[in-house]
N, C-alpha and C positions, 0 to 999 in steps of 0.2 A: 524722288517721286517718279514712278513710271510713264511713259508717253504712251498713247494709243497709235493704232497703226493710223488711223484716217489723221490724227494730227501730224505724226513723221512724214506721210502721205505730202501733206500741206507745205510742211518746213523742207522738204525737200523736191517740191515742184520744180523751181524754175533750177535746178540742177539737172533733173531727169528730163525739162522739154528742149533742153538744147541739144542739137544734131552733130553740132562740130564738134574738134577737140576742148576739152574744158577741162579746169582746175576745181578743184571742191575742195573744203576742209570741215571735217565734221571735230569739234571741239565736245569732248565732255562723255566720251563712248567706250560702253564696256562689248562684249562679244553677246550678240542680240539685241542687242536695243535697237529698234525700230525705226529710228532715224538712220543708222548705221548700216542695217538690213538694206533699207531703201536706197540709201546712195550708194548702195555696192551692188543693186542689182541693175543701179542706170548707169551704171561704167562702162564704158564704150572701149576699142582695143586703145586708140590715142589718146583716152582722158589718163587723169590722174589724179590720185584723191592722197590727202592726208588724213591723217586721223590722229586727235588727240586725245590721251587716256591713260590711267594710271599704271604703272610696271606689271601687275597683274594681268590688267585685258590688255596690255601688250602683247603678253606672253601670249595668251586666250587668243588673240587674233591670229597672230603670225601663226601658230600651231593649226587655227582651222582654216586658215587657207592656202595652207600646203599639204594638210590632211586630205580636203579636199582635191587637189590638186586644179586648183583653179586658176585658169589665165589671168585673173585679177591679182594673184599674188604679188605680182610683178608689178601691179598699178599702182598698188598702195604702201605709203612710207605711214610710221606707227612713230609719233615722238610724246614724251612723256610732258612737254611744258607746250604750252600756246605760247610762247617765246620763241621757242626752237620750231616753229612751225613757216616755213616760206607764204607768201601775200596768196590768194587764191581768189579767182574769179565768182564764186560760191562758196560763202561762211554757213554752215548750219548749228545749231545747237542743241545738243542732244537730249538735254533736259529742258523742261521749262521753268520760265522764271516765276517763282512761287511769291506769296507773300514777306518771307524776309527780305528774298531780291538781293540780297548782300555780296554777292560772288560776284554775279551778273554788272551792277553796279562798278563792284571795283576793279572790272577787266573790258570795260565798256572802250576807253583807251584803246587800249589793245586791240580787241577784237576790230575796232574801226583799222586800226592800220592791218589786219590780216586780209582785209577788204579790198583786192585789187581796184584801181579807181575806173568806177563807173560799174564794179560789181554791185552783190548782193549778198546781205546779212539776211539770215531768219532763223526765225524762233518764234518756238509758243510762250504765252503768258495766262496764266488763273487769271479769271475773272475778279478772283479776290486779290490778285498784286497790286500793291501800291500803284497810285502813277505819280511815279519819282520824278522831279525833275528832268534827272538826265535821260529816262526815259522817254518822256513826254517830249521833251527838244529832241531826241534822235525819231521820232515820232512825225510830228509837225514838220521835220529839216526833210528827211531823206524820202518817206514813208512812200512806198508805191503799191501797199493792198496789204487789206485788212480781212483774213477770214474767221468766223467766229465755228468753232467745233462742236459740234452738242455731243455728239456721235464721241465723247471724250467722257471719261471720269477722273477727275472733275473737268466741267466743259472748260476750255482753253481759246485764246484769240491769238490767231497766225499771225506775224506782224513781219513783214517783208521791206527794207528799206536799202533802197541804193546809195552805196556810202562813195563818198571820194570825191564829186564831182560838184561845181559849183553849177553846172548846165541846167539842172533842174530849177533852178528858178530864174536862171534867163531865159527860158523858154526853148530850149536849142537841145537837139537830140544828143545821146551820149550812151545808148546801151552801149556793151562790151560784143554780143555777139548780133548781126541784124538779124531784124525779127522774121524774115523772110524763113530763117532757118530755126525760128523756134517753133512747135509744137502746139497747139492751143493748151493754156495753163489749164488744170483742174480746179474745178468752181467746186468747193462747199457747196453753196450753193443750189448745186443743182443736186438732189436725192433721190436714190435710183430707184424705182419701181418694179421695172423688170429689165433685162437689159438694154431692151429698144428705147425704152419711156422711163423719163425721171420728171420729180415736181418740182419745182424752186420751192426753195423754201420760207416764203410771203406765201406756196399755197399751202404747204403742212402747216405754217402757224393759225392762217386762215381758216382750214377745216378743224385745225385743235379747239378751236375756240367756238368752232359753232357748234360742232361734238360737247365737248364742253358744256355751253349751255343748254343742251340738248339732255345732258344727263341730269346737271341741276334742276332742269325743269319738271323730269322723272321725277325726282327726289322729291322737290316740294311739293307738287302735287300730282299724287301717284293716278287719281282718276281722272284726267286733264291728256288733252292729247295737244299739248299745247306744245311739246317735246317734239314734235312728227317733225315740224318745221322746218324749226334750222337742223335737224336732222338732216333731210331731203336736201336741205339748201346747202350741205356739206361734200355731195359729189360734183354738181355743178360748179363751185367756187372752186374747188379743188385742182375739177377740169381745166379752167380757163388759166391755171397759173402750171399749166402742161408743158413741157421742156424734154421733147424727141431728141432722140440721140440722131445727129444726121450726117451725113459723108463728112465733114469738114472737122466731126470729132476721130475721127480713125484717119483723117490725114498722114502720111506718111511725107514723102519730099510731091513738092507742091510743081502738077503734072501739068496747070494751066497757071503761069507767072502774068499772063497777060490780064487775067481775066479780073474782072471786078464781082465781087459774090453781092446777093442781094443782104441788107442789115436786119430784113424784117420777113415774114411772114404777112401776104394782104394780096391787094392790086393797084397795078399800076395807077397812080392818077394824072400825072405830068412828066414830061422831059422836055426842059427849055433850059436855057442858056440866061443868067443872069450877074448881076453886078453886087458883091457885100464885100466891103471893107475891112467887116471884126474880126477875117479868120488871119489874117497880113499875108503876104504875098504869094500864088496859087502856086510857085513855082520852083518859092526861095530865090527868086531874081526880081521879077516886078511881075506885075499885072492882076487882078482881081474881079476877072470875069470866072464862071462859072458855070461847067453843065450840074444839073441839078438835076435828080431822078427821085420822083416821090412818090411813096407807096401806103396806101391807107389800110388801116388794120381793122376790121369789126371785130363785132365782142367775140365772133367764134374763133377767130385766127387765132394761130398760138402767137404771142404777146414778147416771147425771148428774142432780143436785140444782137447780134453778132455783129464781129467787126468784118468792115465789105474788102477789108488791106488788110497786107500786114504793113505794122509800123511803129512807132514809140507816140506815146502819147504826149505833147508837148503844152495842152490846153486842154481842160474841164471847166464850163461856165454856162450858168443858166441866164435865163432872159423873163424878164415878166410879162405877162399878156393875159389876154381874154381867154375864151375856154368854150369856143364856140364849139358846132357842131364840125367834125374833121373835114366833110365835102365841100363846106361853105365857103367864099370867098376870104370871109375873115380869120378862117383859121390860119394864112399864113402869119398872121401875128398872135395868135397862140403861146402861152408859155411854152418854153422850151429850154432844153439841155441840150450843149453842143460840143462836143468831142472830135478834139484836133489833131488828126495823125501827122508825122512826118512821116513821107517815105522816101524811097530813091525818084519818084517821078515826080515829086512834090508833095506838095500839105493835100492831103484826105479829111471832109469834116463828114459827122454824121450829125443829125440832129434829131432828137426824140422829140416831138411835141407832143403835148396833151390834148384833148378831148373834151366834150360835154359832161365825161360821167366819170365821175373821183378825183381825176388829173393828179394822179400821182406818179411821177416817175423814179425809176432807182435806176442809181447810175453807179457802178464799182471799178471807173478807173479811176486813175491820178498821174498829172502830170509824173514823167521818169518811170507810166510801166511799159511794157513793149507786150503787144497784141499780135496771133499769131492770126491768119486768116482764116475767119467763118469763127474766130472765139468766142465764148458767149462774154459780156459787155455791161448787159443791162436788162432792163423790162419796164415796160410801161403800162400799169392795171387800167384796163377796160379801155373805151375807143380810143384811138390813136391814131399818129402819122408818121413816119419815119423819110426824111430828106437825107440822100447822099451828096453831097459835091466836090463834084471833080475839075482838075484845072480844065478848063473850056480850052480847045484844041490841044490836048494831050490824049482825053480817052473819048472814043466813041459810044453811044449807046446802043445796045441788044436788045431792049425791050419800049414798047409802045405801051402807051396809055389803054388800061382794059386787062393785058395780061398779068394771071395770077403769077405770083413769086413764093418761094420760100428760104428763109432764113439761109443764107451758111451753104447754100447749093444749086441755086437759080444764078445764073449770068447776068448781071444787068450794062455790064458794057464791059468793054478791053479797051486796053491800053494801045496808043497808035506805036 
């Protein structure tokens, strides 16, 4: 079954956002396939890719890339069994796992041990695959991001799972490469508009659906202007789930290491110094004091959440609360979601809270992914609040209560 480029795109992310030297093995790959394309053209001079494929696109490969004459020639070993394939820091799969699932299943083995420990496995799956057992448990155990494709025929879900390590559920960092040197992942997610401006996509289902109803309402009653409606009310929704492309996506090697980026789009409303226990120790030694920088979002602000560090995600956990208004007092006990970094200066937490109005929040890490600075994260639909906390006497603040920030490019403190 064919692969689409934007799902090879997906299945081969976190192979392309790493800077250093890296391993890859693309299992399952004829000469063009799209997965294969993509990890040959993130091949850097010190990586090195395997590829695994039948005697044919053996041949097919090795002939076009010294037809070519291409410096990659030299990168890539071509072996005909995933047996005879050395462990790699990056497994990819070049097909996806269809409804039989039957291959996939009985190389699962395998492919876990091709998995350097504290690598990553990816692959697409049909919406229509089974969820087999062993799927489901390599799912649930390893799983660090889930993207769903539409942009596919038929639509597909990216399933990226860090194999090898039992760190992920003791809560303890364990990527392979630090995240300082990865790239911000490419988000589904986010759907391009033109190249400055993309929408998440909560706002194309959003406007589909009031389009949508928009048209049925035409339909049923043709002399009725009952359609204008949510018509009109389909650029506005649209708008508010707007997702700018900003400095921190075209990142290259990261020119301020000191700096801390803001997580939100808003203004400033507090920077104080406090005491919470849940996030465990600010420093990985002791201590659980807190500078804390919070930024309130109105309904105009763009709404997309980025990470303020780079660092591995070690905790995702929500809190239940009220749902006041964001300015109020009481909103510090607000529902909320709170997202645990590790980094080299200590645990980084951010926390999304909700609002008066829908209080929905979407949150797409998982404990064991690693976040590159200013990556997008998450989103919180309509008013909101976003809190940063940093270990208190580690970083300094840059900004004061009143001034505007935005996401992924505003400074809101450095590191001492």
């Amino acid at each position: 079954m064919p692969i689409s480029k934007a799902a090879a795109r997906g299945i081969t992310d976190e192979f392309a956002r790493r800077r250093g030297p890296k391993t890859g093995l693309v299992v399952g790959a004829a000469w063009g396939n799209p997965v294969l394309t993509a990890a040959l053209e993130a091949l850097m001079p010190a990586d090195r890719l395997t590829v695994v494929a039948d005697p044919v696109s053996i041949e097919d490969l090795k002939a076009s890339l010294t037809a070519e004459g291409s410096w990659t020639a030299g990168n890539v070993t071509a072996v005909a069994s995933l047996a005879d394939a050395e462990p790699a820091e990056e497994v990819m799969l070049a097909s996806p796992v269809t409804v039989e699932a039957e291959a996939f299943i009985a190389d699962i083995e395998l492919l876990r041990e091709k998995v350097s420990p504290g690598g990553v496995l990816s692959f697409a799956a049909t919406l229509t695959a089974p969820a087999r057992e062993e799927i489901a448990e390599l799912v649930a155990e390893y799983g660090i991001g889930t993207d769903l494709i539409v942009r596919s025929l038929p639509p597909v879900r990216i399933h990226k799972l860090r194999i090898g390590s039992a760190a992920k559920r003791e809560g303890e960092p364990h990527a392979i490469a630090p995240a300082e040197d990865l790239a911000p992942a490419w988000r589904a997610s986010s759907v391009a508009v033109t190249p400055s401006m993309h929408l998440d996509s909560n706002g194309v289902i959003a406007a589909g659906l009031l389009l949508g109803t928009a048209w049925a309402a035409k339909k049923i009653r043709p002399s009725s202007k009952a359609w204008v409606l949510p018509a009109l009310a389909a650029v506005p929704v649209a708008a508010f789930f707007r997702d700018p492309q900003r400095e921190a996506d075209l990142r290259g090697e990261d020119d301020e290491p000191e700096a801390v980026l803001a997580a939100s789009d808003g203004t400033i409303m507090a920077v104080e110094t406090v005491v919470d226990e849940r996030f465990g120790a600010a420093t990985g030694t002791a201590g659980s004091e807190w500078l804390r920088i919070s930024a309130y979002l109105s309904v105009t602000d763009v709404h997309i959440n980025r990470a303020p560090v780079a660092g591995e995600v070690v905790d995702v956990f929500t809190e239940r609360g009220g749902y006041s208004k964001v300015s109020a007092p009481e909103a510090e006990h607000n529902a909320a979601c709170y997202t645990v970094l590790s980094t080299a200066r200590g645990r980084v937490v951010v926390a999304q809270r909700t609002g008066a109005l829908l209080r929905r929040i979407v949150n797409r890490t998982k404990p064991g992914a690693a976040v590159a600075k200013g990556e997008r994260y998450g989103l919180i639909r309509f008013g909101s609040r976003t809190d940063v906390y940093l270990p208190a006497g580690a970083a300094e603040a840059a900004v004061d209560p009143g001034e505007t920030v935005r996401a992924g490019e505003t400074v809101i403190a450095r590191w001492r």
